[in-house]
LUMKE-527657 format. One line per 2 residues: number of its first residue (from 1); their letters; for each residue x, y, z of N, C-alpha, C. Coordinates in steps of 0.2 Angstrom, whole numbers. Last residue first. Layout:
BEGIN
NUM	a	X/Y/Z/X/Y/Z/X/Y/Z; ...
END
This chain:
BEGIN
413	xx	969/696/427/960/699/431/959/696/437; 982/698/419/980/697/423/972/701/427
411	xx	988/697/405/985/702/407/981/700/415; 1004/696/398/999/693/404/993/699/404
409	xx	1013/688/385/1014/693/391/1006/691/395; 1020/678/378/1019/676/383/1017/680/389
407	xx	1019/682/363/1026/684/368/1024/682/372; 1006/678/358/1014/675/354/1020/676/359
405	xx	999/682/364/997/675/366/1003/672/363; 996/697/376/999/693/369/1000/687/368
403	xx	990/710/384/988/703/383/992/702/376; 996/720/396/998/718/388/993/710/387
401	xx	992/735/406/995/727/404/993/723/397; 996/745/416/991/745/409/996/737/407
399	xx	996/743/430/993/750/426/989/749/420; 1006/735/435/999/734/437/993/739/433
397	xx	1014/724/433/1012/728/424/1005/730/428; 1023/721/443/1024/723/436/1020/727/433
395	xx	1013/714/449/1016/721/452/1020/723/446; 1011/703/442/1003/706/441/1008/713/447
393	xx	1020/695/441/1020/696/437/1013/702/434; 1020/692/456/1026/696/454/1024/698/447
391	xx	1008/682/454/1010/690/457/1015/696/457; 1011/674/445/1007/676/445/1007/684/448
389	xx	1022/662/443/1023/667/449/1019/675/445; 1025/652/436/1021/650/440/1019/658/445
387	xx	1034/656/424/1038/652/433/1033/653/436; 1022/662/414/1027/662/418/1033/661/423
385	xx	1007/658/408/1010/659/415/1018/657/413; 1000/666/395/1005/659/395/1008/663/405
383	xx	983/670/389/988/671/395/992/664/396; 974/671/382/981/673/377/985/672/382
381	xx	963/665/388/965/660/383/974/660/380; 959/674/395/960/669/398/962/664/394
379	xx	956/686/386/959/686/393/961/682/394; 947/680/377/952/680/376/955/681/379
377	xx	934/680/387/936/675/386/945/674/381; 931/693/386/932/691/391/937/681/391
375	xx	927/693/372/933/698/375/935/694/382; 916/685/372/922/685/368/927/688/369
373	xx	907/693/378/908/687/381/915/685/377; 907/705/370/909/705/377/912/700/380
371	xx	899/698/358/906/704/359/910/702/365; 887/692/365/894/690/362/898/693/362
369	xx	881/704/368/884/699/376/889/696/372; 877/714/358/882/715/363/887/710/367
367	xx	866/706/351/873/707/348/878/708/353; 857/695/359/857/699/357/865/700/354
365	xx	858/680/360/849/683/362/851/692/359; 866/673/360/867/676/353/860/682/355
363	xx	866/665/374/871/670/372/872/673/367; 850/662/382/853/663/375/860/667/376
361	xx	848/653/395/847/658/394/852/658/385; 850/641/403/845/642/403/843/649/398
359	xx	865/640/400/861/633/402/854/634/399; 872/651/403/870/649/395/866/643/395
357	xx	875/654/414/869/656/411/867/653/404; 886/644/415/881/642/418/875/644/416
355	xx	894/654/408/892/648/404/886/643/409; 893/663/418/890/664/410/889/660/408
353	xx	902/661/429/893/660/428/889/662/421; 914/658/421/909/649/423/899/653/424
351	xx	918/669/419/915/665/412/912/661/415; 917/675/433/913/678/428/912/673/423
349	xx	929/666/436/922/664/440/916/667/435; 938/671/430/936/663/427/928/663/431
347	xx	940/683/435/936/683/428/938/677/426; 941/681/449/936/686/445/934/684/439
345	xx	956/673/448/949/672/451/944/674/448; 967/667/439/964/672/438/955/672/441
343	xx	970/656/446/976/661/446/973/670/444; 961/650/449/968/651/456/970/657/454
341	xx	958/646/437/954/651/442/957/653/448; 963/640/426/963/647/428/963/650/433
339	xx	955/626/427/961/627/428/964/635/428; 941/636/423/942/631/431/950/629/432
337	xx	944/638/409/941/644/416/942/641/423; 947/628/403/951/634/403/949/637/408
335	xx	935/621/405/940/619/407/946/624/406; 925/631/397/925/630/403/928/625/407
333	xx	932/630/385/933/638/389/931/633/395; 929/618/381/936/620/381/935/627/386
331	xx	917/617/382/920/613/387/926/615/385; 910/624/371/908/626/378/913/621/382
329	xx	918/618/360/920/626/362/917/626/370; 912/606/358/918/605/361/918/614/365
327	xx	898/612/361/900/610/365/906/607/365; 897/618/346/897/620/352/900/619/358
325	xx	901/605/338/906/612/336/904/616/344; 890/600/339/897/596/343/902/599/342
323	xx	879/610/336/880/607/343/887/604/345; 884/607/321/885/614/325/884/611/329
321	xx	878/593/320/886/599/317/886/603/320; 868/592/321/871/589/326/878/591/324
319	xx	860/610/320/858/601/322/867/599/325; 858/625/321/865/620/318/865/615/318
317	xx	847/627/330/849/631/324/854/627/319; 847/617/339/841/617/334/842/623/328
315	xx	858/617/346/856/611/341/849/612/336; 856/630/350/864/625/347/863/621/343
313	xx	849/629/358/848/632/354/853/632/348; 853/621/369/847/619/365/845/623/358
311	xx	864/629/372/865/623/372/862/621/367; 857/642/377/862/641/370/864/633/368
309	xx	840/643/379/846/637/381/851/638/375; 830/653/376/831/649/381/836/647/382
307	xx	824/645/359/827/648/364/829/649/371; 820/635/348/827/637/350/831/642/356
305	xx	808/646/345/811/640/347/818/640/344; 801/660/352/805/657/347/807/652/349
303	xx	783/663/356/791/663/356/795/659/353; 769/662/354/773/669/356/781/671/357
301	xx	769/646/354/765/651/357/768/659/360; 785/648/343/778/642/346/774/646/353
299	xx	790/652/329/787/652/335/781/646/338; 806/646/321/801/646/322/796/649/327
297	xx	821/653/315/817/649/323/812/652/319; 830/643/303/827/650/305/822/647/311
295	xx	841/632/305/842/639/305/838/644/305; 838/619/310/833/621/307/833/627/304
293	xx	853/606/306/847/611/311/844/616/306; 861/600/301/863/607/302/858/608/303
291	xx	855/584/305/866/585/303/863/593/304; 841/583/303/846/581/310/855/585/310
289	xx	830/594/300/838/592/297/840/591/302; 817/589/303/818/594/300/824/593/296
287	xx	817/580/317/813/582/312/812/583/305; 827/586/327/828/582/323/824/580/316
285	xx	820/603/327/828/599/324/829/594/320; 809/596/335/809/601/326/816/599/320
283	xx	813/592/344/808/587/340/810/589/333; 820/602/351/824/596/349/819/590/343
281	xx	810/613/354/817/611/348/820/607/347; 800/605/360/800/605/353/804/607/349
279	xx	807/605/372/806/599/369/804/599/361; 810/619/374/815/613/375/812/608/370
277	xx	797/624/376/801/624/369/808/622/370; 793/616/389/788/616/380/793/617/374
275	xx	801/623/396/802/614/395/800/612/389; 797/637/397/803/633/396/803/627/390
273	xx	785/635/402/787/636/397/792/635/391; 788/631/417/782/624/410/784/627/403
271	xx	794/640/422/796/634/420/794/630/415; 785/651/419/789/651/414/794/646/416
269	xx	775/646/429/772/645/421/777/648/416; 781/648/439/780/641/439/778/638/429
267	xx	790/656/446/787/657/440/787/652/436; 794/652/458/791/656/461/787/660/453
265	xx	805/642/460/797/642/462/793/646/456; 816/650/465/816/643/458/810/642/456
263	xx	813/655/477/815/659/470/814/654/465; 809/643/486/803/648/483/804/653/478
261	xx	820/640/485/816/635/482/811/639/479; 828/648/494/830/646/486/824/644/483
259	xx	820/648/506/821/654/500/823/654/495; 825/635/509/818/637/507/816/645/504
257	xx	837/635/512/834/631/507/829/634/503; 838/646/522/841/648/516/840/644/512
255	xx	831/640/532/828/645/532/830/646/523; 840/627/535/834/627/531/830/633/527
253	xx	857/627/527/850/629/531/845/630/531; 866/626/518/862/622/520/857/622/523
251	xx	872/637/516/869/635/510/864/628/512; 877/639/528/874/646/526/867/641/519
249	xx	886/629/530/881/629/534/873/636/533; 895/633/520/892/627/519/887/629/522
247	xx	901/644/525/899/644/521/893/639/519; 906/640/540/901/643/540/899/644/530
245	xx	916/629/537/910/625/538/903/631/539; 924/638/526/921/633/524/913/631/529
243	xx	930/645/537/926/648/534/921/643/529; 934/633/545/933/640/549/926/641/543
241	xx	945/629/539/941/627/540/934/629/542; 952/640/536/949/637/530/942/633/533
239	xx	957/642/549/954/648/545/948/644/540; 966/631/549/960/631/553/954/635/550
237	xx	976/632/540/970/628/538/965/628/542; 981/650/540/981/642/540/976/639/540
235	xx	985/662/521/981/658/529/980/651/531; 988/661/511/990/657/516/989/660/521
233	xx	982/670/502/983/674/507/989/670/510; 972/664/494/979/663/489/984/668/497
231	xx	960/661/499/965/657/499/971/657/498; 956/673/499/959/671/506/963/667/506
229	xx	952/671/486/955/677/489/958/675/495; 943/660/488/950/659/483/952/666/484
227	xx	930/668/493/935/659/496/941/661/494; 929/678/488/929/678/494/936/673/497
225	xx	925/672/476/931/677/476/932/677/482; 915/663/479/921/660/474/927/667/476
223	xx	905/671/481/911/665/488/914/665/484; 902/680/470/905/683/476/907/677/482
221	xx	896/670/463/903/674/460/905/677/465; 885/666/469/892/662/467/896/665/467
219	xx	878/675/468/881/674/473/887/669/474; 877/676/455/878/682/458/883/679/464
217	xx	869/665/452/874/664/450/880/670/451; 857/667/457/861/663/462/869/663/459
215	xx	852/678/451/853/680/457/858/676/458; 851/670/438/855/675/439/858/676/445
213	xx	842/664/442/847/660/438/852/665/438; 832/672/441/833/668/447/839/668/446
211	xx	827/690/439/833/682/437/834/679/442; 822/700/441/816/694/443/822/690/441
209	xx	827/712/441/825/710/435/821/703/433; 830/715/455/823/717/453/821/715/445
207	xx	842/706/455/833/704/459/828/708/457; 850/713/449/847/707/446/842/704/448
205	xx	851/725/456/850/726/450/846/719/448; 855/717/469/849/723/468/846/724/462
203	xx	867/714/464/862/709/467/855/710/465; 875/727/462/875/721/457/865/718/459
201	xx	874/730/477/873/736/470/870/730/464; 880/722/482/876/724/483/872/728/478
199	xx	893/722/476/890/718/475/882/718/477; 899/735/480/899/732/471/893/728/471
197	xx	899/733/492/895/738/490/892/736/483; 910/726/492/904/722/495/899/726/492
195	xx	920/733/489/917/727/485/911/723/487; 920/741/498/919/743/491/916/740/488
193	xx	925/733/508/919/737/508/917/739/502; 937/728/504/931/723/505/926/726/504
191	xx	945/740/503/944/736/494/936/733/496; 952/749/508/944/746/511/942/744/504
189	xx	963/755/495/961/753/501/952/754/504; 965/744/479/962/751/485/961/749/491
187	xx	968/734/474/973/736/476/973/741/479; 955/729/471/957/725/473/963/728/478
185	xx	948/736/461/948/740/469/950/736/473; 952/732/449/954/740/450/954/739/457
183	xx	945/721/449/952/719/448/954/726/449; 934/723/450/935/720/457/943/720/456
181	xx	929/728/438/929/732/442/932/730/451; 933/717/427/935/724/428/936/729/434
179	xx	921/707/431/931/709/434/935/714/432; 910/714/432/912/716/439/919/711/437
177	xx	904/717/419/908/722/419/912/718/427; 900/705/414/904/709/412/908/711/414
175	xx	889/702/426/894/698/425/900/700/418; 880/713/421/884/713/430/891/709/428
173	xx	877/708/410/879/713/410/884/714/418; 868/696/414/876/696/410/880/704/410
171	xx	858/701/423/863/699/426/868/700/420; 851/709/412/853/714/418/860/710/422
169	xx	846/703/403/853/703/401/855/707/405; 835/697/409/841/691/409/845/695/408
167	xx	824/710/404/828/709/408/834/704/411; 828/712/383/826/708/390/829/709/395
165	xx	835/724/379/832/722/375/828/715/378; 838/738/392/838/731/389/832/729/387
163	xx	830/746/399/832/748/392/836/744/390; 829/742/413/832/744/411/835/746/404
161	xx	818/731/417/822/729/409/828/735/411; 811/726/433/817/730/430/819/729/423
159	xx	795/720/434/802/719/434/807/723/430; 780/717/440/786/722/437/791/717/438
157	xx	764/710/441/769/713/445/772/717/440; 751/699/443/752/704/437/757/707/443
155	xx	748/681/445/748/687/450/753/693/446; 753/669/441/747/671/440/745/679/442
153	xx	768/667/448/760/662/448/753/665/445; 769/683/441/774/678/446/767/674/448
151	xx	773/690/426/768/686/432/771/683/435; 775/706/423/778/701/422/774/696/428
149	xx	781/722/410/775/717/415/778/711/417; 798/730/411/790/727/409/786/726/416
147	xx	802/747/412/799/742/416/798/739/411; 811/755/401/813/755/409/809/749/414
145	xx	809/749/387/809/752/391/810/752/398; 811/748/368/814/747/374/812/751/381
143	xx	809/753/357/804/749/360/806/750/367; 814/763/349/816/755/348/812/751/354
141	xx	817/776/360/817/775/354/822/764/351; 812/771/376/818/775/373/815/771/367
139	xx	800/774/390/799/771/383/805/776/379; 794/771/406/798/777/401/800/772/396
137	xx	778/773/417/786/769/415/789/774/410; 771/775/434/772/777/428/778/771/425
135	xx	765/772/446/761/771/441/766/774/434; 774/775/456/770/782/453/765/779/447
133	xx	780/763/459/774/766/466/772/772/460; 788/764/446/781/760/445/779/760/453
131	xx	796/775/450/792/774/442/785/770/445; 805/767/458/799/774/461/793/775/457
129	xx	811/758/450/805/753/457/801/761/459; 818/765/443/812/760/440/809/759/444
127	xx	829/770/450/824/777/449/817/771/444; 833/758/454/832/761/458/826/766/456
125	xx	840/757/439/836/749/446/831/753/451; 846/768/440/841/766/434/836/763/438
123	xx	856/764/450/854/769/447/845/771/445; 864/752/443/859/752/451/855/757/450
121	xx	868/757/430/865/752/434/858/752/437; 878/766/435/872/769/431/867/762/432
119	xx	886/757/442/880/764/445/877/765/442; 891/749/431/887/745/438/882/750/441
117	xx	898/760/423/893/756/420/889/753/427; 907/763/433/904/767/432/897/765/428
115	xx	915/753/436/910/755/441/906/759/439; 921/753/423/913/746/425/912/747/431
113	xx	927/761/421/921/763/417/919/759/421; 937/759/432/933/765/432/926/765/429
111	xx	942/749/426/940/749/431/935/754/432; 947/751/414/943/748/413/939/746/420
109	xx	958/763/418/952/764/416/946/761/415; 965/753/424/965/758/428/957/760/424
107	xx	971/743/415/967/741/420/960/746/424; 970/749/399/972/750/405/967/747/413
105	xx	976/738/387/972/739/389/974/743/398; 984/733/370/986/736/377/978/738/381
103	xx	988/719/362/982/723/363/983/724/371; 995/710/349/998/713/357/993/719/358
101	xx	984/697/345/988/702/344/990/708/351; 977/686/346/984/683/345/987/693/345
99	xx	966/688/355/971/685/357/978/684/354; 960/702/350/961/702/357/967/696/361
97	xx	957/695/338/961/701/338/965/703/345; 949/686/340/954/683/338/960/692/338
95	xx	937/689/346/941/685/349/949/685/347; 933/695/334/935/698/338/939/694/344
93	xx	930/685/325/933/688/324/937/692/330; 917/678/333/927/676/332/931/681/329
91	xx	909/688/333/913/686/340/919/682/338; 907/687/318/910/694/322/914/690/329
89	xx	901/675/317/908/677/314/911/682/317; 888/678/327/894/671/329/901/674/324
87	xx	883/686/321/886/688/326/892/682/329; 880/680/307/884/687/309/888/687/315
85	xx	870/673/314/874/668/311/881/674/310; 860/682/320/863/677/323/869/676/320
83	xx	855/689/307/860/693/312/863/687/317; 847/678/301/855/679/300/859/685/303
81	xx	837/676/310/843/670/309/850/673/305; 831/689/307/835/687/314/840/681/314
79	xx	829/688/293/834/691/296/836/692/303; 820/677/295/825/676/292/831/681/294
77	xx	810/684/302/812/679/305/820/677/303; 806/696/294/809/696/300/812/691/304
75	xx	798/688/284/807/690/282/811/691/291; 795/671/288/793/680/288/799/683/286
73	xx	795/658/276/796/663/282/796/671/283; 792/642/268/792/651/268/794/655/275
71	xx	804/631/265/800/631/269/799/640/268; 813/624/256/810/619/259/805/625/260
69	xx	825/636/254/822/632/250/815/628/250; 824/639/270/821/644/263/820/640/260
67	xx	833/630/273/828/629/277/823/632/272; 844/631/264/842/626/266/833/625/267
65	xx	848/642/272/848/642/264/844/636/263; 851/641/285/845/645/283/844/647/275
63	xx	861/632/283/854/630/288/849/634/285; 870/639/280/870/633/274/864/632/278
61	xx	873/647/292/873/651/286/869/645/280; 878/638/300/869/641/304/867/646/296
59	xx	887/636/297/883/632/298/876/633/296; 896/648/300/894/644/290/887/638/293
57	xx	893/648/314/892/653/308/889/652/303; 903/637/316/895/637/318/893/643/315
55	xx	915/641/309/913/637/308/904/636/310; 918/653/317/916/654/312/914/648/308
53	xx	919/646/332/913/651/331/913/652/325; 933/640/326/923/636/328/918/641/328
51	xx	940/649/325/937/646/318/931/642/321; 943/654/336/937/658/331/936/652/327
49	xx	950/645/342/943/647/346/937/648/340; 959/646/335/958/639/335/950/639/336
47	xx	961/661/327/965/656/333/958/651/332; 967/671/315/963/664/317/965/663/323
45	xx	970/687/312/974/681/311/968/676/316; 971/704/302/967/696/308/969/688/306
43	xx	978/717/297/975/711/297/971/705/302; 978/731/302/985/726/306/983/717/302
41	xx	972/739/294/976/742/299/981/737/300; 960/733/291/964/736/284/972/739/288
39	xx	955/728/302/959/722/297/963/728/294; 950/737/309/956/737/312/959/730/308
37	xx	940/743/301/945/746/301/950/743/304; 931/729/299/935/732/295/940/736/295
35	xx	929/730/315/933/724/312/936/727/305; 920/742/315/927/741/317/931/736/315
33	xx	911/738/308/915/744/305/921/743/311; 905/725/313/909/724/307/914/731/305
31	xx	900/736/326/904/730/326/907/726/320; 892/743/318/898/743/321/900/740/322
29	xx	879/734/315/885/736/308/891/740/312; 879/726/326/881/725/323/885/727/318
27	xx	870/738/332/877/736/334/881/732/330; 861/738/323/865/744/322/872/741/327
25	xx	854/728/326/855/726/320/861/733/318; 849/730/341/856/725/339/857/726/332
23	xx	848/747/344/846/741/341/852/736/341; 854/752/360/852/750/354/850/745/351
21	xx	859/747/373/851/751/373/849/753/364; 870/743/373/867/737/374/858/742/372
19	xx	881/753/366/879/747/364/872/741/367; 882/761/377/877/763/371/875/758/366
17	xx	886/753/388/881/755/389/877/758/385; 899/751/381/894/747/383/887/749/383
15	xx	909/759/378/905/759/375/897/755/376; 919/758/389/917/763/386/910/765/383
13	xx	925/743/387/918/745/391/916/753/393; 935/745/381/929/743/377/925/742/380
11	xx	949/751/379/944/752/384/935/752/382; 959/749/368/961/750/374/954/750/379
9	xx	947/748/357/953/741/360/958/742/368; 942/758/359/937/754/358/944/746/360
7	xx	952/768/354/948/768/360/945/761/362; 953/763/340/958/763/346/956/762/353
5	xx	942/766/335/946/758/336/950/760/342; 943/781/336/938/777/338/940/771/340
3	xx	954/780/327/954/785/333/948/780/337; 962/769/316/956/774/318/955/776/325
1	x	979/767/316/972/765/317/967/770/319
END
């Protein structure tokens, strides 16, 4: 196998970081060069998963053949529908590599890069909020820049992009890398402090990129680990209860209501906006082609419809073919994740907040998150449990561990 692949399968948060500050049309053609090298090397085999993501693909493929016929379009338009419809095959593809075939990974390193990616991070988050007290920003080739602008009620501010191609993908990115990095410092000593640190780091990054949806979904991931970390402890039930009623009473408090509300609040005119292209991609969709949706997005005052919402975007790219291809896939992972999450905490909690983000935010929004979201999700797909005994099976292979879906090896997160 090619030198590069190789790297790239043993330790694909490596790459991240250069992957996400590119163009996506350049990530792309790497991401089909590695597919090609690593077909001509071992082939690729189908799991159940890919063929729906390749099936919404051809979908969204026969959409925009369709939609051209009937209707003119900028070309730029057309070729964003079609790097879309790309990026869905690619994601299966690579799903598929990761789960049916024995793909060695080191924990050790994977751990290292995604602390490593998290700091540069925080880092960046940091050296942005000084930029803009200086009145300045910084501009990398391709647009992309270290701040945008951004209104909160009317009122001109900031928010972190970090050389993402929008700031929402400051959270997906967090929710990447941190099972990698909580399943390294899990076995370190002062793991809690480390990890609290992680998360602090994390938080920081996603509140200054103004993500609501994010933030909360941040802190979910961190009770969920918390809770079911203790849980798997046996500790006795008073504890539970103990920690339960201060969690709850955390969540319910007035003080802590009302800070929620005002973040939900708080960008009243990118609610309304929302809703607007909620409503008219469903109108357009049905409209238009009820059965395979509209494939090339349309704009409607500055932005593309269909976006916002994979869910919503599902149907107005694909209609009601692709939507039902979606949402089976979105409720198999997301019942795979939740029966997992005893076993594999971190990385079912990371998929549920992804699929959570996907409510309100786009998963195809750019090339990288699919890749990744796809890897993380064969994690959780190629794992056959054992006599039940997850932890004998995680002192075993705790260095470099095997995901294989045919021998029943583990990769445990």
């Amino acid at each position: 196998m090619n030198k590069i692949t190789e790297i790239f399968v043993k330790n694909p948060l490596l790459f991240l970081w250069p992957l996400c500050i590119i163009k996506k049309e350049l990530v792309l053609i790497l991401s089909f060069a590695y597919l090609i090298m690593f077909y001509f090397h071992r082939g690729i085999k189908l799991t159940r998963y890919s063929k729906v993501l390749l099936s919404i693909g051809a979908i969204q493929c026969l959409a925009i053949v369709f939609a051209m016929l009937i209707n003119s379009f900028e070309l730029n338009r057309v070729f964003a529908a079609l790097n879309t419809t790309l990026i869905w095959i690619n994601a299966g593809m690579i799903l598929s590599i990761y789960t049916k075939y024995n793909v060695r990974i080191s924990i050790k390193n994977c751990g290292i890069m995604a602390i490593i990616n998290i700091s540069i991070l925080f880092i960046v988050t940091i050296f942005g909020i000084f930029l803009h007290f200086k009145g300045m920003n910084i501009s990398i080739p391709g647009g992309r820049q270290l701040l945008n602008d951004d209104y909160i009620n009317g009122q001109l501010t900031y928010r972190t992009c970090c050389f993402f191609e929008y700031p929402t993908l400051i959270s997906m990115f967090c929710f990447v890398n941190i099972p990698f990095a909580i399943k390294f410092l899990d076995s370190k000593k002062f793991k809690y402090l480390t990890i609290g640190f992680l998360f602090i780091a994390c938080m920081i990054s996603i509140y200054m990129s103004r993500s609501r949806w994010g933030l909360l979904l941040c802190l979910f991931l961190f009770a969920v680990f918390v809770f079911l970390k203790e849980l798997r402890k046996g500790k006795d039930v008073k504890s539970y209860i103990i920690f339960s009623v201060f969690l709850v009473g955390i969540l319910v408090s007035p003080a802590i209501f009302t800070i929620l509300m005002k973040l939900l609040n708080s960008r009243s005119g990118s609610n309304s906006m929302r809703f607007i292209i909620y409503y008219e991609s469903v109108k357009s969709s049905i409209s238009n082609n009820f059965l395979i949706g509209c494939g090339v997005k349309n704009m409607i005052g500055g932005y593309p419809l269909g976006s916002h919402s994979s869910i919503i975007g599902s149907f107005y790219k694909t209609g009601l073919i692709g939507f039902a291809l979606f949402m089976y896939l979105y409720i198999m992972i997301l019942f795979k994740s939740i029966k997992d999450i005893n076993h594999h905490i971190i990385l079912s909690a990371s998929i549920l907040s992804i699929l959570c983000f996907m409510i309100f935010e786009d998963i195809d929004g750019t090339n990288w998150l699919w890749i990744y979201f796809a890897l993380l999700i064969s994690f959780i797909i190629c794992r056959k449990k054992k006599h039940g005994d997850v932890d004998t099976c995680e002192k075993k292979i705790e260095e470099d561990t095997i995901c294989d879906a045919e021998m029943g090896k583990e990769l445990p997160l």
